[in-house]
C-alpha positions as a Markdown table, in Angstrom:
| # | Residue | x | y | z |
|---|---|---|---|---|
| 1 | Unk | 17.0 | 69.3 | 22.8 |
| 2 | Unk | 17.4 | 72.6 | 20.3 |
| 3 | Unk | 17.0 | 75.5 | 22.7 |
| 4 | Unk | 16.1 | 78.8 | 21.3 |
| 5 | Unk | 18.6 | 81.8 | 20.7 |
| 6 | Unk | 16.5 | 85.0 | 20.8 |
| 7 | Unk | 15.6 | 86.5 | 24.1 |
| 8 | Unk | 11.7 | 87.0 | 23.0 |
| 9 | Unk | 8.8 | 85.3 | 21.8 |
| 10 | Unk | 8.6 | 83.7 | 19.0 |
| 11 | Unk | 6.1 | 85.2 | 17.4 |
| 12 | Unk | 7.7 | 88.9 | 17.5 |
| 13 | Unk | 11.0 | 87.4 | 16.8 |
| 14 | Unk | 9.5 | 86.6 | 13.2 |
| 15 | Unk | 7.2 | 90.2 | 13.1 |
| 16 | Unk | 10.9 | 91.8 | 13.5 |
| 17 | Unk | 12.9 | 89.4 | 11.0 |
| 18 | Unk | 9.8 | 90.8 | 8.5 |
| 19 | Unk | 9.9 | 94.1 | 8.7 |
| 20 | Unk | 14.0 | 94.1 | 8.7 |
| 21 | Unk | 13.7 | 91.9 | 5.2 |
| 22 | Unk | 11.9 | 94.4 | 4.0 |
| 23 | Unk | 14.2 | 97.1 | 4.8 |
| 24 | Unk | 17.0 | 94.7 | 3.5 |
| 25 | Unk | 15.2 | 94.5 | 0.0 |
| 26 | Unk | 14.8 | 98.8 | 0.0 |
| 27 | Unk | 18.3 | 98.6 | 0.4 |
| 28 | Unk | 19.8 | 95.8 | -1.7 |
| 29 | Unk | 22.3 | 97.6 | -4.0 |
| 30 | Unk | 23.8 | 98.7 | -0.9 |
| 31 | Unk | 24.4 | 95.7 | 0.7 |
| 32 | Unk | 25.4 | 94.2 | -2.9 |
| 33 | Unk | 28.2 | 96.9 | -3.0 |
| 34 | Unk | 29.3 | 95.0 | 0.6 |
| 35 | Unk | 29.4 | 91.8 | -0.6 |
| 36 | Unk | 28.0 | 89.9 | -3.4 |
| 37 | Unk | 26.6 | 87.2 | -1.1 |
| 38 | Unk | 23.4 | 89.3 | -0.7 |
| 39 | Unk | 22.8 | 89.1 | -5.0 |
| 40 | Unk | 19.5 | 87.7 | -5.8 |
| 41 | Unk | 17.7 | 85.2 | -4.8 |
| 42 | Unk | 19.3 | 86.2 | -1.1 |
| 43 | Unk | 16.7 | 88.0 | -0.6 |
| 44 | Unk | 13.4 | 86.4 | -2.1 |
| 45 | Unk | 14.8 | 82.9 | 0.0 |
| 46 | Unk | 15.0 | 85.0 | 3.2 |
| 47 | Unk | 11.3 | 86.3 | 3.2 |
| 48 | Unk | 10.3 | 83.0 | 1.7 |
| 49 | Unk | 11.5 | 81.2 | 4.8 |
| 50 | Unk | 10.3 | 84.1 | 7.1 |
| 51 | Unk | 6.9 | 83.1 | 5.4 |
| 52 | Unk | 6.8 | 79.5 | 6.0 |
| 53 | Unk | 8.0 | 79.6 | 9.6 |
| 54 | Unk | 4.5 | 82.1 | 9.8 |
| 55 | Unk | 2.5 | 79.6 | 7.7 |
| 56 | Unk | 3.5 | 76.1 | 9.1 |
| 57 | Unk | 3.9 | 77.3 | 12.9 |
| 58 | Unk | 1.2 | 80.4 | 13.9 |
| 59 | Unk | -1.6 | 80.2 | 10.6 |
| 60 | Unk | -0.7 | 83.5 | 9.0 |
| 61 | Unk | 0.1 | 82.5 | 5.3 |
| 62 | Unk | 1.1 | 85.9 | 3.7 |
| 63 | Unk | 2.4 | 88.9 | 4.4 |
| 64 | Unk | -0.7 | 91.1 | 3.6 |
| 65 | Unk | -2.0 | 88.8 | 6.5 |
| 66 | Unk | 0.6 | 90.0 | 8.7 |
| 67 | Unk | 0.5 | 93.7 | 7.6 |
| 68 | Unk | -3.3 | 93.7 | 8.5 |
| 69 | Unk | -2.8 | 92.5 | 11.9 |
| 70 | Unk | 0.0 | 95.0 | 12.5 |
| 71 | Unk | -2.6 | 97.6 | 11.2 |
| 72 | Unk | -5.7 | 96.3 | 13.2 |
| 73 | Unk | -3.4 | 96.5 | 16.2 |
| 74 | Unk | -2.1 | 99.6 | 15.7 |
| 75 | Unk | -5.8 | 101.1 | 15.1 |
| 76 | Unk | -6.6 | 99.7 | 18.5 |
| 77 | Unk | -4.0 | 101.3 | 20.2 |
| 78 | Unk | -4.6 | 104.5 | 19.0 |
| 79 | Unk | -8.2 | 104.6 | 20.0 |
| 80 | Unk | -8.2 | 102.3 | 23.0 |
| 81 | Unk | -4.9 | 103.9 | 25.1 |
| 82 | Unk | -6.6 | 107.1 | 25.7 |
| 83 | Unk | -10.5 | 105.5 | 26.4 |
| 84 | Unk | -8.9 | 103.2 | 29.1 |
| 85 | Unk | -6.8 | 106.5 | 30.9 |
| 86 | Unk | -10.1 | 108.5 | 31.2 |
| 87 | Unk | -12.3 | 105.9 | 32.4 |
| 88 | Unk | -9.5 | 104.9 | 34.9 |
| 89 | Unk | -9.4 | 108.8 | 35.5 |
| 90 | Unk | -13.6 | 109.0 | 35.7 |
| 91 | Unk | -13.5 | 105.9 | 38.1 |
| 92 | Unk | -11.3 | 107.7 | 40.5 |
| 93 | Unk | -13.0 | 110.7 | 40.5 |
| 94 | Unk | -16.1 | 109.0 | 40.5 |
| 95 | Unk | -15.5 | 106.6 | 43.3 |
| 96 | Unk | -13.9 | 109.0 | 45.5 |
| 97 | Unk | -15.7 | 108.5 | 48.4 |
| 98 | Unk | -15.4 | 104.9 | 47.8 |
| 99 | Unk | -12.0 | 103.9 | 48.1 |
| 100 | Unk | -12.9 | 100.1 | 48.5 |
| 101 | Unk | -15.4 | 100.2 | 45.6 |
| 102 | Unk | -13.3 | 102.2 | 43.5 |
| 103 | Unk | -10.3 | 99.5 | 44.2 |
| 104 | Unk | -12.9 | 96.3 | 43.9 |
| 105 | Unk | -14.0 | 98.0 | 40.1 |
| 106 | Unk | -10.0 | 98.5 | 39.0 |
| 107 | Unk | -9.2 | 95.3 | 40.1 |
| 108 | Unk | -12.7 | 93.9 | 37.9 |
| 109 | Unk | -11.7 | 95.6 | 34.9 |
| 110 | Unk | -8.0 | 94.6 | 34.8 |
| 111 | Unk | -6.8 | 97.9 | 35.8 |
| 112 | Unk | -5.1 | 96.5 | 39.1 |
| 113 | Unk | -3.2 | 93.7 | 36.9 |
| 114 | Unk | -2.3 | 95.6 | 33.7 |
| 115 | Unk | -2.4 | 99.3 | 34.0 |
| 116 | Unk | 0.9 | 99.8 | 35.1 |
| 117 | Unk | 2.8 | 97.4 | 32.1 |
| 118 | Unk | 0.1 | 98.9 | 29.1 |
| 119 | Unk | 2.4 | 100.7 | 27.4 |
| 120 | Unk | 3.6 | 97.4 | 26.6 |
| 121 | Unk | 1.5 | 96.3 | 23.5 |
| 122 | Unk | 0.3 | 93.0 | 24.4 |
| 123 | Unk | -0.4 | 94.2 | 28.2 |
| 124 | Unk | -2.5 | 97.1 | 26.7 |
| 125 | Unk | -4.6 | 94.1 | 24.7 |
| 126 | Unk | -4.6 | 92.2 | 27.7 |
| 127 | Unk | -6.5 | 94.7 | 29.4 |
| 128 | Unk | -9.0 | 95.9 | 27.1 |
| 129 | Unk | -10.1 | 92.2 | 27.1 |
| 130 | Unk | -10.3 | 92.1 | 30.8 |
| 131 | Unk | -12.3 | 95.2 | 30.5 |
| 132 | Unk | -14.6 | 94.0 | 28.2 |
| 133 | Unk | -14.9 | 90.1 | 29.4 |
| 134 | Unk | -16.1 | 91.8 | 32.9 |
| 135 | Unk | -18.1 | 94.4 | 31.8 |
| 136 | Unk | -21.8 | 93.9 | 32.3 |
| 137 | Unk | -25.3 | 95.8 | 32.9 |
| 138 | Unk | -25.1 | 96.3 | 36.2 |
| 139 | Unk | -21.9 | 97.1 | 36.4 |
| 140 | Unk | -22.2 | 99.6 | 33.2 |
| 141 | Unk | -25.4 | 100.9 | 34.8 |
| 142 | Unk | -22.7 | 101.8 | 37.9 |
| 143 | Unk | -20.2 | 103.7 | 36.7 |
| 144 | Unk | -22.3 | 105.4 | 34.4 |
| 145 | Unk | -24.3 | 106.8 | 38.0 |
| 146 | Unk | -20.8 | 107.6 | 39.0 |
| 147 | Unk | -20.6 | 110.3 | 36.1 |
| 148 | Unk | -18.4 | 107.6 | 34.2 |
| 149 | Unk | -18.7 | 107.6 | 30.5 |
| 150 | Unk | -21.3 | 105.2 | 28.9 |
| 151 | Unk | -20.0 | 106.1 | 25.4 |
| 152 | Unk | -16.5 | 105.5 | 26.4 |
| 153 | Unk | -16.6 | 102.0 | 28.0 |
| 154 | Unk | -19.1 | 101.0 | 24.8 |
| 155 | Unk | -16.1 | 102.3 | 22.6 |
| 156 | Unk | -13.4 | 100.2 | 24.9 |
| 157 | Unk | -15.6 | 96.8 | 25.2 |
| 158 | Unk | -15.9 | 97.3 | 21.2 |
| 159 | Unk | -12.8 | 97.6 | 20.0 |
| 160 | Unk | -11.7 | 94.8 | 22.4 |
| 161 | Unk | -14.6 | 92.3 | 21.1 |
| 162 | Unk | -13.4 | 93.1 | 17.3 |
| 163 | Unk | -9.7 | 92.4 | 18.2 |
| 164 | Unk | -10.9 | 89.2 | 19.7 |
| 165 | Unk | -12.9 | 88.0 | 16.7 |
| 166 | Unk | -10.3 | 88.9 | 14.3 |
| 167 | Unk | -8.0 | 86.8 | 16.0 |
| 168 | Unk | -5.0 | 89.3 | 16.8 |
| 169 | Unk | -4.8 | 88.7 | 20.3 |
| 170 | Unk | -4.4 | 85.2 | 20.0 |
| 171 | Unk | -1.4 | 85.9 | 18.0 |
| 172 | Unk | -0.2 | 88.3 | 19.9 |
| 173 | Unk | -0.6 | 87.1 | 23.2 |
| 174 | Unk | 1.0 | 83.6 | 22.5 |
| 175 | Unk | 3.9 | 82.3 | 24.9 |
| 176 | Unk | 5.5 | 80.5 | 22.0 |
| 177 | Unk | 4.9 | 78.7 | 18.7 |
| 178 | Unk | 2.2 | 76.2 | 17.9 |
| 179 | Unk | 4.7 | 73.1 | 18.0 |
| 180 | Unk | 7.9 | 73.8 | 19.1 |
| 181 | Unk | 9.9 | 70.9 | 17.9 |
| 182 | Unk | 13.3 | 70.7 | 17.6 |
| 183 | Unk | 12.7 | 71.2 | 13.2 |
| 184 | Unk | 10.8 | 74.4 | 14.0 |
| 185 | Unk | 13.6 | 75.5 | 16.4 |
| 186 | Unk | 16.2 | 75.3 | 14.3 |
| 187 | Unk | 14.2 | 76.9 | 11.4 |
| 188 | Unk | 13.6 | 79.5 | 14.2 |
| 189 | Unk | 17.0 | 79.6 | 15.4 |
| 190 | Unk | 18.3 | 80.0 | 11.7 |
| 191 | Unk | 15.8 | 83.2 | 11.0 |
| 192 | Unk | 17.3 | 85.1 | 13.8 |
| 193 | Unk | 20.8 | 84.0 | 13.5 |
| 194 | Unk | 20.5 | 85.4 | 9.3 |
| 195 | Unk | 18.4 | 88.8 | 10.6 |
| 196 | Unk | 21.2 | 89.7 | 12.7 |
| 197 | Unk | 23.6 | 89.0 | 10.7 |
| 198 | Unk | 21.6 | 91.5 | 8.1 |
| 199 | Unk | 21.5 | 94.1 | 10.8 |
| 200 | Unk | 25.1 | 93.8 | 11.7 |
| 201 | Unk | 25.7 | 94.8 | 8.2 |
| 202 | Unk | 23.5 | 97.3 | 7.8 |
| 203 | Unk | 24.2 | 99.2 | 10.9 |
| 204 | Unk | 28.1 | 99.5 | 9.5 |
| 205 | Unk | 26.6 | 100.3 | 6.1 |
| 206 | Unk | 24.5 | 103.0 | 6.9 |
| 207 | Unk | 25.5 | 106.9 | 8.6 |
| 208 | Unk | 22.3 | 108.5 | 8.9 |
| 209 | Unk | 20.4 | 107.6 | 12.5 |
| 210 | Unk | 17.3 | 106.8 | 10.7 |
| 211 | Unk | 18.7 | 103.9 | 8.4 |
| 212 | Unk | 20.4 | 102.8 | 11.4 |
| 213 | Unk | 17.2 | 101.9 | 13.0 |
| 214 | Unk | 16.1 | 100.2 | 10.2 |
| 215 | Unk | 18.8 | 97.5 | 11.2 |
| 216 | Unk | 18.1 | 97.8 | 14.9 |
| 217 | Unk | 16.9 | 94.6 | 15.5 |
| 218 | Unk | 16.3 | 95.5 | 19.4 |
| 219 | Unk | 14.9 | 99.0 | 19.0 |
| 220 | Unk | 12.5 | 97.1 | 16.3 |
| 221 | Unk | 11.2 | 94.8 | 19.1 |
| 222 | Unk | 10.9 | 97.6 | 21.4 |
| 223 | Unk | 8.9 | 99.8 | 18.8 |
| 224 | Unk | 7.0 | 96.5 | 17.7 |
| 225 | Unk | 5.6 | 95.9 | 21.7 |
| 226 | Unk | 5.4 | 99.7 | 22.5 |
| 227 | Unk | 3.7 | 100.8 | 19.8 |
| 228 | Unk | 5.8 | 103.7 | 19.4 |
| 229 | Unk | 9.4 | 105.2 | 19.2 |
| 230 | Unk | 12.0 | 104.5 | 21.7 |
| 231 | Unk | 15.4 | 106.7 | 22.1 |
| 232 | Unk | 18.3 | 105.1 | 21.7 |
| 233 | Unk | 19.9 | 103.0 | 24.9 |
């Protein structure tokens, strides 16, 4: 049995190896003046492979497909983080006087579960579903006697329901691929192996800190589930 060779999921494995075959095609002549091997087609077969391990194995069949869904997600981050810290806040304050009611509602909503890993991109999605999947009139009707914002939770249920129906967080919340057989594996296994090997080079190639990172496959990840910059370890 082919076992995997990245620590991560599959699915973010092949977001990364994207976005760093991109940078790799920005770059070409400079990897060309390293070493011929990475003359044309090098780099048209790597994003065409990248494609069809995205096609065959999780649906998305282009890379405008995948660019959306990075931008729906990153849309929903930027509205949704700070809706779900002041309703958290609101519920406290609100609920004061209520410590077991207060704790029962966190725990409802996903707070109790999620809150504390959300900066991680798929926990964040994970709770705005939770938040909207338990939501309901009489709880709505509750909060909003506790002085907590109607408009807010409407704006946090929303943009969770219109992540759902678009799909995204089925992506993104996937353990692994469709059908791991030992064919996708290797496929798999031979994506990673060829975008390290990229960012090996271009990490040696490059002096400035910010073309650096365009070859850092693990700040990458880290950026790609965060949402956000990460200094360097």
């Amino acid at each position: 049995m082919i076992r995997r060779n990245y620590p991560c999921k599959t699915l973010v494995m092949l977001t990364a190896a994207s976005t760093v075959s991109e940078n790799f095609k920005n770059e070409k002549e400079t990897f060309l003046k390293e070493s011929p091997l990475y003359d044309d087609p090098y780099a048209d077969e790597f994003k065409a492979k990248i494609d069809q391990a995205l096609n065959e194995y999780f649906g998305i069949d282009s890379d405008e497909q995948l660019k959306i869904t990075t931008k729906v997600v990153e849309d929903f981050e930027k509205t949704t983080r700070s809706e779900l810290t002041k309703v958290k806040t609101q519920i406290e304050r609100g609920y004061r006087e209520e410590p077991a009611r207060r704790d029962y509602i966190l725990d409802k909503l996903g707070y109790k579960e999620f809150w504390k890993k959300a900066r991680n991109q798929t926990d964040l999605i994970s709770l705005a579903i939770a938040f909207a999947n338990n939501m309901n009139e009489e709880l709505s009707a509750d909060l909003a006697a506790h002085k907590v914002s109607s408009t807010r939770i409407n704006a946090i249920v929303d943009s969770a329901t219109g992540l759902q129906q678009s799909n995204v967080a089925q992506e993104m919340l996937k353990n692994s691929s469709r059908v791991e057989t030992e064919e996708a594996v290797t496929l798999f296994n031979s994506i990673y192996d060829q975008t390290i090997d990229i960012c090996k080079v271009g990490k040696q190639l490059f002096q400035s800190k910010a073309k650096k990172d365009m070859f850092n496959f693990s700040k990458i990840i880290r950026k790609q589930q965060s949402g956000g910059p990460e200094n360097e370890e």
